[in-house]
Structures are given as structure tokens and as C-alpha cells.
C-alpha positions as a Markdown table, in Angstrom:
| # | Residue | x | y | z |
|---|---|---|---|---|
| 1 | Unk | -20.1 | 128.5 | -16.4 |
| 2 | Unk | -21.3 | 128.1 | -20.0 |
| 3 | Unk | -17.9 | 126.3 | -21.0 |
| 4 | Unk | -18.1 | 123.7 | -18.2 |
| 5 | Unk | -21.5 | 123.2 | -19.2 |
| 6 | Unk | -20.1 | 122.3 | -23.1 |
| 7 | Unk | -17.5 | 120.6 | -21.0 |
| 8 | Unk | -19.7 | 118.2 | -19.1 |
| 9 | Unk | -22.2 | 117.9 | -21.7 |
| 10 | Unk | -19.6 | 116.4 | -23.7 |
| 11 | Unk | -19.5 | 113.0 | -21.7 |
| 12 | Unk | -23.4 | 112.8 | -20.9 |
| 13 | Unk | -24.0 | 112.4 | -24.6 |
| 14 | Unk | -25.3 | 109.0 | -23.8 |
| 15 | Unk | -26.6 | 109.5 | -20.9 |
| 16 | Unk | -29.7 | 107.3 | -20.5 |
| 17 | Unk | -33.4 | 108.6 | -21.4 |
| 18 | Unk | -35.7 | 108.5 | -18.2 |
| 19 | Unk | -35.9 | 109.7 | -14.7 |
| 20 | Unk | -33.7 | 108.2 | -12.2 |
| 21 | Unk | -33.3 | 109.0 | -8.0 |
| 22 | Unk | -30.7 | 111.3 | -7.7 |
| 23 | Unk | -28.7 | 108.6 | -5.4 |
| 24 | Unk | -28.3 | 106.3 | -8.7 |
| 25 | Unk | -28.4 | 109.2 | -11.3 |
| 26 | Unk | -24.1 | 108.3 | -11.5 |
| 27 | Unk | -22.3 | 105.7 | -10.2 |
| 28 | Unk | -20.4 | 107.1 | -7.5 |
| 29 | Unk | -23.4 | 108.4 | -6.0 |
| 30 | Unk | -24.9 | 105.1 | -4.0 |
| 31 | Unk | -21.0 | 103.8 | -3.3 |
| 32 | Unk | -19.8 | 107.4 | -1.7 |
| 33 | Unk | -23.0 | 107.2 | 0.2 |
| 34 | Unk | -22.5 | 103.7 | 1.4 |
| 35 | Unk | -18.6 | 103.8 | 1.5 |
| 36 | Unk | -18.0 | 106.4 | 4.4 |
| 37 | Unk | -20.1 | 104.9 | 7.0 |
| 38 | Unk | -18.4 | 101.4 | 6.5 |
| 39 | Unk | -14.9 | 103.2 | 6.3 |
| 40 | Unk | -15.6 | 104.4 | 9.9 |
| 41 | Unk | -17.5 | 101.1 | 11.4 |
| 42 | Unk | -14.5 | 98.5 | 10.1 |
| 43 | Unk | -11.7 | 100.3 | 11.4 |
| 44 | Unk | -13.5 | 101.2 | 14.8 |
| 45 | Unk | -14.9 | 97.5 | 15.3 |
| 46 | Unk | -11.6 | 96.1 | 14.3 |
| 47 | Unk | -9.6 | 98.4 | 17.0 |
| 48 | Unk | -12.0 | 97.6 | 19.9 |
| 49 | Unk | -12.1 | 94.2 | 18.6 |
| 50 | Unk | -8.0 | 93.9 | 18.7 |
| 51 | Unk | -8.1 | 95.7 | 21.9 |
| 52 | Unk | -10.0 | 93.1 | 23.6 |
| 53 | Unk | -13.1 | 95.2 | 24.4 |
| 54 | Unk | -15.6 | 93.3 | 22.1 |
| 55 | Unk | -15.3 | 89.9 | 20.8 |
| 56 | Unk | -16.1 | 89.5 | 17.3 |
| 57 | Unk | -16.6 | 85.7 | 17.6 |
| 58 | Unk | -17.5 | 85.2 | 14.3 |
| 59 | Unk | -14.6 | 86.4 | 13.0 |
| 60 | Unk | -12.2 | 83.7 | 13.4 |
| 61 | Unk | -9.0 | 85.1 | 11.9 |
| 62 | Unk | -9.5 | 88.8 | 13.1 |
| 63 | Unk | -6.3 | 89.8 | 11.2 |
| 64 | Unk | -7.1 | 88.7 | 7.6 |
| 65 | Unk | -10.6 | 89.9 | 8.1 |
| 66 | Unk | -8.9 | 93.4 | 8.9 |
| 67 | Unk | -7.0 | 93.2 | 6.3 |
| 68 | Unk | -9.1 | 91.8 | 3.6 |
| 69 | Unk | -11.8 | 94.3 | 4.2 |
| 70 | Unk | -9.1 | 97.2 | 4.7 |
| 71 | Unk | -7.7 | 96.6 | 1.0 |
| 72 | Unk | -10.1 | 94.6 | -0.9 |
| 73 | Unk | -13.5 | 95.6 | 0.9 |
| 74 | Unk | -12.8 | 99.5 | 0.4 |
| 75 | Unk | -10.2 | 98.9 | -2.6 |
| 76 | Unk | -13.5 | 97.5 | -4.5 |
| 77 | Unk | -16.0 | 99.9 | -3.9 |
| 78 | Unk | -13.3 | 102.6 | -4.8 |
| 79 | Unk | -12.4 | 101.2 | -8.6 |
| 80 | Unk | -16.0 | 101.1 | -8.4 |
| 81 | Unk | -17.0 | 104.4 | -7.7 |
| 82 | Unk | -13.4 | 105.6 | -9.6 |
| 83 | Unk | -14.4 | 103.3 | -13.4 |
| 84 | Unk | -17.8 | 103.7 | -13.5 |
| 85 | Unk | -17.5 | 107.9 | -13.2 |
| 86 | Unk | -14.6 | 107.6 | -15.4 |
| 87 | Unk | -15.1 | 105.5 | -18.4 |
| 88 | Unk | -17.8 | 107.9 | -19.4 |
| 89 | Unk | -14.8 | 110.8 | -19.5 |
| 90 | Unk | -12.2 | 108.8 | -20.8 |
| 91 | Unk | -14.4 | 107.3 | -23.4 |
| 92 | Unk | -17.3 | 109.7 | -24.3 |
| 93 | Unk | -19.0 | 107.3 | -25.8 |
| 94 | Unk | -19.6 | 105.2 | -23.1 |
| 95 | Unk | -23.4 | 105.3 | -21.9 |
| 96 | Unk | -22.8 | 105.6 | -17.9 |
| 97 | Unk | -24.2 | 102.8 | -15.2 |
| 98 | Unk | -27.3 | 104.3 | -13.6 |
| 99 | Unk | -30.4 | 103.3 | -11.9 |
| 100 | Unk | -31.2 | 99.6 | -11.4 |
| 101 | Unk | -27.8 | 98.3 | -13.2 |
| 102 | Unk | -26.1 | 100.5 | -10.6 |
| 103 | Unk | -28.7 | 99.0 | -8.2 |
| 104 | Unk | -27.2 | 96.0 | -9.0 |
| 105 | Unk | -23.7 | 96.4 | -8.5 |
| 106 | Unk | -24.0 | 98.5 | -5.3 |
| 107 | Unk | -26.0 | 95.4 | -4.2 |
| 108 | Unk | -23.4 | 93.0 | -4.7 |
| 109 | Unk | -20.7 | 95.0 | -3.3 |
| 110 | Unk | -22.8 | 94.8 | 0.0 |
| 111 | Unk | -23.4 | 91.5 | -0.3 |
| 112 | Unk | -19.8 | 90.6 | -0.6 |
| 113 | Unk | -19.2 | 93.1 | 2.1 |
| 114 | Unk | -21.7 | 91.0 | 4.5 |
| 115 | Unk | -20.5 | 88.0 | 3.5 |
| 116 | Unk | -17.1 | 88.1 | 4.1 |
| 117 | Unk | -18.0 | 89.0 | 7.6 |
| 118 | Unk | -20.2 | 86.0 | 8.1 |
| 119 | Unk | -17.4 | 84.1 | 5.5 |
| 120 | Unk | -17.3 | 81.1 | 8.7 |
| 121 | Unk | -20.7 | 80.4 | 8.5 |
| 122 | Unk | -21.4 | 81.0 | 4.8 |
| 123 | Unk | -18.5 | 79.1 | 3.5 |
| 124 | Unk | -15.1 | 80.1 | 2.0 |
| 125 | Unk | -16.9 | 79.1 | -1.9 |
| 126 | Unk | -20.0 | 81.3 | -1.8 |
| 127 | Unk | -17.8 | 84.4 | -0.3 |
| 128 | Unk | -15.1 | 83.9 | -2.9 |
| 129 | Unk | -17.9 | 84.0 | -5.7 |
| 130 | Unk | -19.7 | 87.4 | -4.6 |
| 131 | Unk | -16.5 | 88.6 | -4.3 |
| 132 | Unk | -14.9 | 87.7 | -7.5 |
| 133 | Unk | -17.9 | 88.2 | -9.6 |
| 134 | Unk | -17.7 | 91.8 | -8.5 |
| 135 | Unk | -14.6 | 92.2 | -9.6 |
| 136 | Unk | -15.5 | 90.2 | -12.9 |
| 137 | Unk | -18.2 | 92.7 | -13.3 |
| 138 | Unk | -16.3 | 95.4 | -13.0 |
| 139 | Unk | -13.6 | 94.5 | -15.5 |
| 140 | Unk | -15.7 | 93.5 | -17.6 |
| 141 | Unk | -17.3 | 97.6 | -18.3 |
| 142 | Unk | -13.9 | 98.4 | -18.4 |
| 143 | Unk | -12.5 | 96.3 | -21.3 |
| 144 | Unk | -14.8 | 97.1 | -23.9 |
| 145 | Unk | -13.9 | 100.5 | -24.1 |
| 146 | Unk | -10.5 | 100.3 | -22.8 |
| 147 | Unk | -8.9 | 98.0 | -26.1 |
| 148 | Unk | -11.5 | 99.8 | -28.6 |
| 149 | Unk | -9.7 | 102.7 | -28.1 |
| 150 | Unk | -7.3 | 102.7 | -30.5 |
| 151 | Unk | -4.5 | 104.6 | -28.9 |
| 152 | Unk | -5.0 | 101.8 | -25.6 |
| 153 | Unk | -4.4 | 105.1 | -24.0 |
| 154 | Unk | -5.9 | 103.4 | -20.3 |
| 155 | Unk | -5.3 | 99.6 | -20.8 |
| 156 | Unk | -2.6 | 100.1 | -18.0 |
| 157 | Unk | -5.9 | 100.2 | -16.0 |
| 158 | Unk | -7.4 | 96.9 | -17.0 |
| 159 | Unk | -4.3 | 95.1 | -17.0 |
| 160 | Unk | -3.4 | 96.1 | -13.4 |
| 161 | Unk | -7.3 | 95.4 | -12.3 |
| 162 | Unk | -6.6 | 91.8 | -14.0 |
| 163 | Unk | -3.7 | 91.1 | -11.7 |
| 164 | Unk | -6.1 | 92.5 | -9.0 |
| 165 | Unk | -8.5 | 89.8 | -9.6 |
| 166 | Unk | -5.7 | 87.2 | -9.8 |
| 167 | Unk | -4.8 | 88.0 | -6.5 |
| 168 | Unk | -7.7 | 88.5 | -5.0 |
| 169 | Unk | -8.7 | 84.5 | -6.7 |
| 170 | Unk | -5.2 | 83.5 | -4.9 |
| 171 | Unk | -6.2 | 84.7 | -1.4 |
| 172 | Unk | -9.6 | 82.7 | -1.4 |
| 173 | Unk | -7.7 | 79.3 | -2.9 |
| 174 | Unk | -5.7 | 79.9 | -0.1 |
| 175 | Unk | -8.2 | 80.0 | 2.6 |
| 176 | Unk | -10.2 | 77.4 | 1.0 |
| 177 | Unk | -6.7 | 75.4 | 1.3 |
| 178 | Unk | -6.4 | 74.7 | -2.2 |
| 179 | Unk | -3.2 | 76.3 | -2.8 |
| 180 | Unk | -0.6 | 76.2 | 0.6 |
| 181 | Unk | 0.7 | 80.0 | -0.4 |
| 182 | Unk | -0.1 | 82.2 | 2.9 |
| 183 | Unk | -3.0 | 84.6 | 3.0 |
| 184 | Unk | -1.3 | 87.0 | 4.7 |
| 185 | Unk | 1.3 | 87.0 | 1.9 |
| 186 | Unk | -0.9 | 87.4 | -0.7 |
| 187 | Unk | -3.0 | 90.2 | 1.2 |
| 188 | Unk | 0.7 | 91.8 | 1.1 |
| 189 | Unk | 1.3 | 91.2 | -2.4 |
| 190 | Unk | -2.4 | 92.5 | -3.2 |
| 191 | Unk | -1.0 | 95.9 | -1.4 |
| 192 | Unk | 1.5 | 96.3 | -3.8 |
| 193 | Unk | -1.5 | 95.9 | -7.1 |
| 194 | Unk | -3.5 | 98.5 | -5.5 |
| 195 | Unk | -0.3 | 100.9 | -4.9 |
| 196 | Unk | 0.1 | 100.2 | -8.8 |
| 197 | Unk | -3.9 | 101.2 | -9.2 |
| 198 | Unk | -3.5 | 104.3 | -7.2 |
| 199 | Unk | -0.9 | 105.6 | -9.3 |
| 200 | Unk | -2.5 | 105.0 | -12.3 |
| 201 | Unk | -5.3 | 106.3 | -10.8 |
| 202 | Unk | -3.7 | 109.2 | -9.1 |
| 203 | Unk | -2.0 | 110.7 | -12.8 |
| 204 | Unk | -5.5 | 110.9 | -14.4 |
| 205 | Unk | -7.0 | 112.0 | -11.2 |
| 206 | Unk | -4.2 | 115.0 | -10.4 |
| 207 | Unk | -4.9 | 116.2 | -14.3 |
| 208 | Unk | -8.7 | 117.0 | -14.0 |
| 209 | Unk | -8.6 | 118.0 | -10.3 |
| 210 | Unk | -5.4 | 120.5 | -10.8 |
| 211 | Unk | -6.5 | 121.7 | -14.0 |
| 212 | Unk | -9.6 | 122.4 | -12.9 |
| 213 | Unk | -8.5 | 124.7 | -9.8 |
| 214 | Unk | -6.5 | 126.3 | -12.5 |
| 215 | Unk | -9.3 | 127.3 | -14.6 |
| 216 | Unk | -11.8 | 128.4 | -11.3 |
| 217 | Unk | -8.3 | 130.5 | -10.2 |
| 218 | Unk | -7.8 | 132.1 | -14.0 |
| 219 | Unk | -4.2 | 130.7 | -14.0 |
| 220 | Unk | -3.3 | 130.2 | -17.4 |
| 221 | Unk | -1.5 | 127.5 | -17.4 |
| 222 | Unk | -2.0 | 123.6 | -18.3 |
| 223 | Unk | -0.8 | 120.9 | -15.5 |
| 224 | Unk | 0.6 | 118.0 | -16.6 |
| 225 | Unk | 1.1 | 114.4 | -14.8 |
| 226 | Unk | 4.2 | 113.2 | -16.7 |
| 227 | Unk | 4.1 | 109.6 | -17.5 |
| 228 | Unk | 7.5 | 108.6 | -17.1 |
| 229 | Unk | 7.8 | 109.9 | -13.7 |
| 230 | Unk | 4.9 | 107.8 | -12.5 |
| 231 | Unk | 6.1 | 104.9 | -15.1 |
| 232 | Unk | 9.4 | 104.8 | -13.2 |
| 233 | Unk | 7.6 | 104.9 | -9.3 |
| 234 | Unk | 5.0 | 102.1 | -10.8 |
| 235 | Unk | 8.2 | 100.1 | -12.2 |
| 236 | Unk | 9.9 | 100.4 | -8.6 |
| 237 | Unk | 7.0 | 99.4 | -6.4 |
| 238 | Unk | 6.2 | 96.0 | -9.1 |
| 239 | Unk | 9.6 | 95.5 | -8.5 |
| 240 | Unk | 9.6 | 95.4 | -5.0 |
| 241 | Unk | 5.9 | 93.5 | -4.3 |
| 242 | Unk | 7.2 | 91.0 | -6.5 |
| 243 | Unk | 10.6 | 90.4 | -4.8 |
| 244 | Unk | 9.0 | 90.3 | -1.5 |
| 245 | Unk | 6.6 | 87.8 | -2.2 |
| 246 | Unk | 8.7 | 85.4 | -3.7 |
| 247 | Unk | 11.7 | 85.8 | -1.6 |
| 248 | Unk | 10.8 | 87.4 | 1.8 |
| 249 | Unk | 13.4 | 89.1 | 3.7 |
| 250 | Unk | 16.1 | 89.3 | 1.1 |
| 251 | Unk | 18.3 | 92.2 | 1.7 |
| 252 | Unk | 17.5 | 93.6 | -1.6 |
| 253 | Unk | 14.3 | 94.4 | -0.5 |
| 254 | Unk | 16.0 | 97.4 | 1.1 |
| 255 | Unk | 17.4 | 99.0 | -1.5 |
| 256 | Unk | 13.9 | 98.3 | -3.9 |
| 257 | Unk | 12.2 | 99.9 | -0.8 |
| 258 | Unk | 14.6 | 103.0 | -1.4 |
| 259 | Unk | 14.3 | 103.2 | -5.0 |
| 260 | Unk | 10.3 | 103.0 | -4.7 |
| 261 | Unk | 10.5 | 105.4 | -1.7 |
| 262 | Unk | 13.0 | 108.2 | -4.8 |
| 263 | Unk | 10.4 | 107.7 | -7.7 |
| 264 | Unk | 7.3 | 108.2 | -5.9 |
| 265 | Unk | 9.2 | 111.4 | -4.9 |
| 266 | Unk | 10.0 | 112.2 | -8.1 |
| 267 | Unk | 6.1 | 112.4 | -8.6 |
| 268 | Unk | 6.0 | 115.8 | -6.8 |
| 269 | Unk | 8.1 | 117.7 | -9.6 |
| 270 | Unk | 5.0 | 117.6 | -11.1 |
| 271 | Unk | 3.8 | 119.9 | -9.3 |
| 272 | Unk | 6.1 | 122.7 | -10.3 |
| 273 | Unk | 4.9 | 124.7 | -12.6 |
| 274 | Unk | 6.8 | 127.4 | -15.2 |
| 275 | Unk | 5.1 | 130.1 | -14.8 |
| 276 | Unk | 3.0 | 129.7 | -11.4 |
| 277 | Unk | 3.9 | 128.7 | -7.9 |
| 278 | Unk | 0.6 | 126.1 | -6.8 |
| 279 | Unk | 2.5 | 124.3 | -4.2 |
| 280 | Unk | 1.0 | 125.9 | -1.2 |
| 281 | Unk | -1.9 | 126.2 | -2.6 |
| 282 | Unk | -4.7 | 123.7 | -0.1 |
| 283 | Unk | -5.8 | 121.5 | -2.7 |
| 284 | Unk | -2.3 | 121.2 | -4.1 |
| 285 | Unk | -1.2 | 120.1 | -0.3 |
| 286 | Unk | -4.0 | 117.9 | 0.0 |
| 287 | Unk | -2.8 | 115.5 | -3.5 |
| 288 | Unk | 0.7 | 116.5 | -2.5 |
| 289 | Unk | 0.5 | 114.5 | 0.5 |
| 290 | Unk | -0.6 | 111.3 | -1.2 |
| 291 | Unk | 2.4 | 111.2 | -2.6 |
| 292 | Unk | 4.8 | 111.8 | 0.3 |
| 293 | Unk | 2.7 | 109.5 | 2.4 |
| 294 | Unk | 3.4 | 106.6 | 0.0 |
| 295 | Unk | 7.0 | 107.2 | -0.3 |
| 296 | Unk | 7.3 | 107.3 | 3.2 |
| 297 | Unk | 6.1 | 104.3 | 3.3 |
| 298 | Unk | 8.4 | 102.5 | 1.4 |
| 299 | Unk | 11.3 | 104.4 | 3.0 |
| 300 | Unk | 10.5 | 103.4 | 6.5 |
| 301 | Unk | 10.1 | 100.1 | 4.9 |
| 302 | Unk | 13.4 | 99.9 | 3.8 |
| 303 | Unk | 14.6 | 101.2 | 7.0 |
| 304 | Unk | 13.6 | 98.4 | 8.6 |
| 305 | Unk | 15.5 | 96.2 | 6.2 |
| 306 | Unk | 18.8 | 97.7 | 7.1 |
| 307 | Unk | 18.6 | 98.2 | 10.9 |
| 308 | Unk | 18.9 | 94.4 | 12.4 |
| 309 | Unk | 17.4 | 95.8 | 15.5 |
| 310 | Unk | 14.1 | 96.6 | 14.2 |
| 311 | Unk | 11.6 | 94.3 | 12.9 |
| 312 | Unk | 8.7 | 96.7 | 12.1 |
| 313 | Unk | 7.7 | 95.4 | 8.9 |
| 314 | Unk | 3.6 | 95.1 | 9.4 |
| 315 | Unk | 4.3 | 98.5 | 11.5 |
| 316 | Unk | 5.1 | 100.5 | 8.6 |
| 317 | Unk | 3.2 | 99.5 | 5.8 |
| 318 | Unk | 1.0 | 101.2 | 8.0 |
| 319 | Unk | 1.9 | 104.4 | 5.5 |
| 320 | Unk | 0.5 | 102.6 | 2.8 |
| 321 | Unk | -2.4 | 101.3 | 4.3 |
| 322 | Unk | -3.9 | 104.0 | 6.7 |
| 323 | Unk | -1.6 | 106.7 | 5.1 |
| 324 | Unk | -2.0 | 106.2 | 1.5 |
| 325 | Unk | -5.6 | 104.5 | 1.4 |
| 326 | Unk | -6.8 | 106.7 | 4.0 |
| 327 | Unk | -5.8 | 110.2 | 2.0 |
| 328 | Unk | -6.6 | 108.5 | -1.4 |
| 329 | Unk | -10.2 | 107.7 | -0.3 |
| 330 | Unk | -10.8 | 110.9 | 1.5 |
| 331 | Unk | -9.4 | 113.3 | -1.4 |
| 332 | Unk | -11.0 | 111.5 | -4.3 |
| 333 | Unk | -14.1 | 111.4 | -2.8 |
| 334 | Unk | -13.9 | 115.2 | -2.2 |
| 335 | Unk | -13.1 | 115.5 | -5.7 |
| 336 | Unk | -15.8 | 113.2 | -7.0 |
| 337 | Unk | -18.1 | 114.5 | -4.9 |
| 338 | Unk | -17.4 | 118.6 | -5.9 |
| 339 | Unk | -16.6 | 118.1 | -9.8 |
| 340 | Unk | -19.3 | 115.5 | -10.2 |
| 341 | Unk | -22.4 | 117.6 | -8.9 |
| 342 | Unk | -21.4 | 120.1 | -10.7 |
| 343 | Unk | -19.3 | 122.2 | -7.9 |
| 344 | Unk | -16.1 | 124.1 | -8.0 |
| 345 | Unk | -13.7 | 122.5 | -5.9 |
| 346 | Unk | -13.0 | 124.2 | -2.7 |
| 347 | Unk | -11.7 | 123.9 | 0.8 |
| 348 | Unk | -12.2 | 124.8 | 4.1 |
| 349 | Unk | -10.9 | 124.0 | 7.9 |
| 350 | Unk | -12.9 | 120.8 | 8.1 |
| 351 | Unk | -11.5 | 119.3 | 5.1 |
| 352 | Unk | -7.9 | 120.5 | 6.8 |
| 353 | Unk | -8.5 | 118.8 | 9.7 |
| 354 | Unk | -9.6 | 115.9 | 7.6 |
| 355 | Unk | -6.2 | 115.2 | 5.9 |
| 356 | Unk | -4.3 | 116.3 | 9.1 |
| 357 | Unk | -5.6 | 113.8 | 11.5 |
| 358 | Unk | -5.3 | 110.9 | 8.6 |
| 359 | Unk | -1.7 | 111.9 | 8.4 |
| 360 | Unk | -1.7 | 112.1 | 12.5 |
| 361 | Unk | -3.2 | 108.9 | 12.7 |
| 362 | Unk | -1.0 | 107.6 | 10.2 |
| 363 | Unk | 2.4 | 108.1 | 12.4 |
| 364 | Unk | 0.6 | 107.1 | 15.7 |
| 365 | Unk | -0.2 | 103.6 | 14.0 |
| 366 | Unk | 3.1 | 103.3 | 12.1 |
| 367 | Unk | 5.6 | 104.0 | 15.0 |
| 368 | Unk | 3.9 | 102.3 | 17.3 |
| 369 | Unk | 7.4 | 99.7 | 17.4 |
| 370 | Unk | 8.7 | 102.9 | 19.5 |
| 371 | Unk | 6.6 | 102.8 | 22.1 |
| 372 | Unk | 4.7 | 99.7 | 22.8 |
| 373 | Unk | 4.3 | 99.7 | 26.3 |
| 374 | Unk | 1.1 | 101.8 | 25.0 |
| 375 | Unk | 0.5 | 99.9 | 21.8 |
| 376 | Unk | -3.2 | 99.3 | 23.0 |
| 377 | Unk | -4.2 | 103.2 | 23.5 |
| 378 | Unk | -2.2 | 103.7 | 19.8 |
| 379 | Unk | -4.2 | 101.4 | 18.0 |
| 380 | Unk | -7.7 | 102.9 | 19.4 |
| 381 | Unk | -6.4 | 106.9 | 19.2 |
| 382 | Unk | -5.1 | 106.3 | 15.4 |
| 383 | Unk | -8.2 | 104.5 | 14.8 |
| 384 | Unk | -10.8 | 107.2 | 16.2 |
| 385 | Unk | -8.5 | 109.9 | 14.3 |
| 386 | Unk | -8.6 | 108.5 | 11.2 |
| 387 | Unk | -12.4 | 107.7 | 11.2 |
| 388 | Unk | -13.2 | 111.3 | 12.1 |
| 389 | Unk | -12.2 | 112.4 | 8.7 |
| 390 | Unk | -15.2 | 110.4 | 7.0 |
| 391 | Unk | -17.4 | 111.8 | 9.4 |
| 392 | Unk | -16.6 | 115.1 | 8.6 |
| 393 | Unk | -17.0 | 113.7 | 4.5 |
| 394 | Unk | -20.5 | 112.6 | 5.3 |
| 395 | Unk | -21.4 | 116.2 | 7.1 |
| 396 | Unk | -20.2 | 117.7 | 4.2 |
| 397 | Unk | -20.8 | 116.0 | 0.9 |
| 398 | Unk | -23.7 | 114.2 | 1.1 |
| 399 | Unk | -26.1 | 117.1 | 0.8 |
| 400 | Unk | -24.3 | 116.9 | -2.3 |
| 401 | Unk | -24.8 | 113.4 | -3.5 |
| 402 | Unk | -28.5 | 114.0 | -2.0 |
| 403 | Unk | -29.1 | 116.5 | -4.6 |
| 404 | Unk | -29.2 | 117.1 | -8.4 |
| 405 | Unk | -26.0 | 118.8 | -9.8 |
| 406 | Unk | -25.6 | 122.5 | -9.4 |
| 407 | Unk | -25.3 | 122.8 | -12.7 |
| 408 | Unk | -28.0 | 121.4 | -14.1 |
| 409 | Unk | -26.9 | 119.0 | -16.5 |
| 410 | Unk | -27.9 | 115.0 | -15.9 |
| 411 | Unk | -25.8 | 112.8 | -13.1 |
């Protein structure tokens, strides 16, 4: 216990003098807080919604809304809660976003939140400037640090939340009808940028979650998240979100679908250690899964390309979206939550049922192409699955984020 104190004391060094709630003593506090209960309202109001048995009327495209929300609405608050706990380990000297800073930004991802809802009223220009001044903001915490380090060790990071931001600019030109590129296609191609985040993400994540089990298990023995395995999956899936937004439904998009779906498998060498066998470990499952969730997706993806007599497309991405976002979100913010109060990780049969019914949910959704005489039922089952795992979060962890950090240190 002494050494993780040393160990977390290490990137608190500039923690801020003062007194502060415990909700906005770190930044993923407030945003895990806020985060699960919205996870669970969107994608219930958006299934009864699509089902016909409420009417959001002030919705008027439904679908982009879904959409938007799904990727850019939860994508947000998850580089939020994912930079502003991470700069201050990645770059010690950082001093961490707390209090009424944090107020701030937690208050303008709301905002942005709200006013994309209301976006018909409110006006395509002041949504779009909430929304990108978030993402400004954001970025702009993560530069400073990110090219004073002189290795550039995370500018991977920046540059990919760049294209994030170009994206996300391109989506409200479009609505706005500046530019005549189609929402939906850039939502698409904004998919792809976060797929790239998430595995940037997922190597620095998988080397202080894993390593950390290690320790709490006495395994001696370092993990590592080999770059050029992830480098060659990241390569792949750029590869492929660019070819399909510029040239839809080229028959090379199967084969780029193939070759994203072999890389991201690659990933899971990984986890196979020299001395130690981890892979049936829980935990080890849990960030396992992530991985053969995305490349699933990609390889029903580019099954669809090759059999003419399926046209699934929007079907599968599924994987991605509620596969691959859903386990992302819910194991992060496990981890977060655990390693960030001060906790040894652990797991339990809640936290297994968690991941089970988001991968359950996951094919119910996805494969709906196969039986859509009950595609209505599908859509509201996979949605009340996947929800239930951010319930069972919010049961769990927020006593946690409630509370000062087991260990006593500041955060």
C-alpha cells in the first residue's frame, strides 16, 4: 500500500491547494456521475422513439440525433473524463482540472448535450458552437503538454482529437447546408476517428489496468501493449474510413474490412504472456472482448461487401457502435472508477453480467437483417440489455465517486 501511495503521489504533485467537493476533486468524477444516467435515457428514448411508442417531435431527423448523440454526445464526455485523468499521469507535471474549472466544462458538456436535443428550435449555429468549443477546450489542455514533451510520446492523441474536431465542424456545415457532403456520411466517417481514439486509448489504458492486476496478484511480470500491433490495426481502420467515405461501396472496402477485422486480432497476442497464463483471468476477458468486439465488427462488415444478397451495412456497424462503445464505456469507467479512488481493481457477478448482456445486446441489434419480421421487439430487447449494464455501474461505483479515495491521497 505504501508503494502505490509513492505511486500516486507522484502525479498529485500539483495538485491544487484548497478544499474541493469530492464530486469535482478529479475530473472524471462529475462526467462518470453524469455519463451513466444519460447512457441509459438516450438509448431507451431513442428505441421507444424508433418503435413508434413516443414521439419525440422535436427531434426532426431522429436518426442523426441517434447517432450524433451515440458517437459524439458520449464520445465527448469520454475524451473528457479519459484526458483530463490522464494528462496528469502522462505528464506529471500537469496540475489536474478540479473544482469550478471542472465546473465549467462539465457545464458545457451539458449544455451541448441539451442543445443538440432542442438543436430545431435553438438553431443549427448556436448548437454547433457549444459543441465545438468543447471540443476546442478540450484540445486545447491537451496540447500544451502533449508537444512539450520532448519524446511526443502521446501526440498520436492530439492529432487524432484534431481530426475529431474536423469532423465533428463538417457534420454541423452540413446540417447548416453550407457544405452538400451527407451527415450521415460524415457521422460514419466520425466512427472510424473515434475507432482510431479507442485504440490509442485502449494501449495506454490496457498497460496501467493489466499491470496493475499483476502487481495486486504478485505476478512478476510486466505487460506490454506493443505499438506496432496497434499501429498496424490503427493503419487498417484509417484506411478503410477513408476509402469508404470517399468512394462508398467499392469492392475494396471488403478486403480493408478483412484486413482491419486481422490487425485488431493481432491486438490479442498481447495478452500472452512468457511466463504467466492471464487470459482467463475476469478482467483479462473483460479488455479482451473490446478487442474481438471491434474486429468483429469490421469482419461482418466486410461480409456484407462480398455476399450481393445482403445489404446489412448500418446493421453491423452495430459491433462498433453498441459493441465496441458500449464495452469501452462500461470497462473504462470500472477502471477509472477503482484505480482512481484509490481501489484495487476487482470483479464480481454484476460486473459479469454487465459485459455479457452488452455483448448479448450487441448480436441482437447487429443481426437483426436475419430476422426482421421481429426487428421492432430487437431494437427495444438490445436496447433495455445494453442499458442495464450502466445501471448496474451506477449501483456500484458511485458510492465510489461519492467518496474520498480509499487511500487517502487528494482526487
Amino acid at each position: 500500500m505504501e508503494n502505490e501511495k509513492q505511486y500516486a503521489s507522484k502525479h498529485y504533485a500539483y495538485y491544487p491547494k484548497g478544499d474541493f467537493p469530492v464530486y469535482l476533486a478529479y475530473g472524471f468524477r462529475p462526467i462518470l456521475l453524469l455519463l451513466a444516467p444519460y447512457i441509459v435515457i438516450s438509448i431507451i428514448l431513442w428505441s421507444l422513439a424508433f418503435s413508434g411508442y413516443i414521439n419525440l417531435s422535436f427531434i426532426s431527423n431522429l436518426l442523426n440525433w441517434h447517432m450524433y448523440e451515440m458517437i459524439f454526445g458520449l464520445g465527448i464526455a469520454g475524451i473528457i473524463a479519459f484526458f483530463l485523468t490522464g494528462v496528469p499521469e502522462m505528464f506529471p507535471e500537469s496540475v489536474p482540472i478540479i473544482g469550478t474549472r471542472l465546473v465549467y466544462i462539465v457545464g458545457l458538456w451539458s449544455a451541448s448535450r441539451v442543445s443538440f436535443w432542442f438543436m430545431d428550435f435553438l438553431g443549427v449555429y448556436l448548437v454547433a458552437i457549444l459543441n465545438i468549443s468543447l471540443t476546442i477546450w478540450i484540445i486545447a489542455l491537451v496540447i500544451k503538454p502533449v508537444f512539450a514533451d520532448v519524446n511526443k510520446r502521446h501526440i498520436s492523441l492530439a492529432f487524432t482529437l484534431v481530426a475529431i474536431l474536423i469532423i465533428q465542424t463538417m457534420f454541423f456545415l452540413s446540417v447548416a447546408n453550407i457544405i452538400t457532403i451527407d451527415a450521415h456520411s460524415i457521422l460514419i466517417l466520425s466512427l472510424g476517428a473515434f475507432i482510431v481514439l479507442i485504440l490509442l486509448a485502449l494501449r495506454r489504458i490496457n498497460m496501467e489496468a493489466i499491470n496493475e492486476l499483476l502487481e495486486q496478484e504478485n505476478i512478476d511480470e510486466t505487460f506490454y501493449s506493443r505499438p506496432p500491433r496497434y499501429n498496424l490495426a490503427i493503419f487498417c481502420v484509417l484506411f478503410y474510413t477513408a476509402v469508404e467515405f470517399l468512394y462508398p461501396n467499392n469492392s475494396i472496402l471488403a478486403y480493408l474490412a478483412l484486413a482491419c477485422m486481422a490487425s485488431i486480432l493481432g491486438i490479442l497476442n498481447d495478452f500472452v504472456l512468457k511466463d504467466n497464463n492471464i487470459l482467463l483471468k475476469p478482467f483479462i476477458i473483460y479488455l479482451m472482448s473490446i478487442v474481438v468486439m471491434t474486429a468483429l465488427g469490421y469482419g461482418f462488415l466486410g461480409f456484407d461487401y462480398l455476399n450481393e444478397k445482403i445489404n446489412a451495412l448500418n446493421h453491423f456497424r452495430h459491433f462498433l457502435t453498441t459493441g465496441t462503445f458500449g464495452l469501452v464505456f462500461f470497462i473504462v469507467m470500472i477502471i477509472i472508477s477503482t484505480i482512481h479512488t484509490g481501489r484495487k481493481i476487482f470483479t464480481n457477478n454484476w460486473l459479469h453480467l454487465g459485459v455479457f448482456l452488452i455483448i448479448i445486446s450487441t448480436f441482437i441489434r447487429s443481426f437483426i437483417p436475419f430476422y426482421e419480421e421481429y426487428t421492432i421487439p430487437a431494437y427495444i430487447i438490445s436496447s433495455i440489455l445494453w442499458s442495464i449494464p450502466f445501471i448496474i455501474y451506477m449501483k456500484i461505483f458511485y458510492p465510489f465517486l461519492l467518496s474520498s479515495r480509499a487511500d487517502g491521497i487528494k482526487g
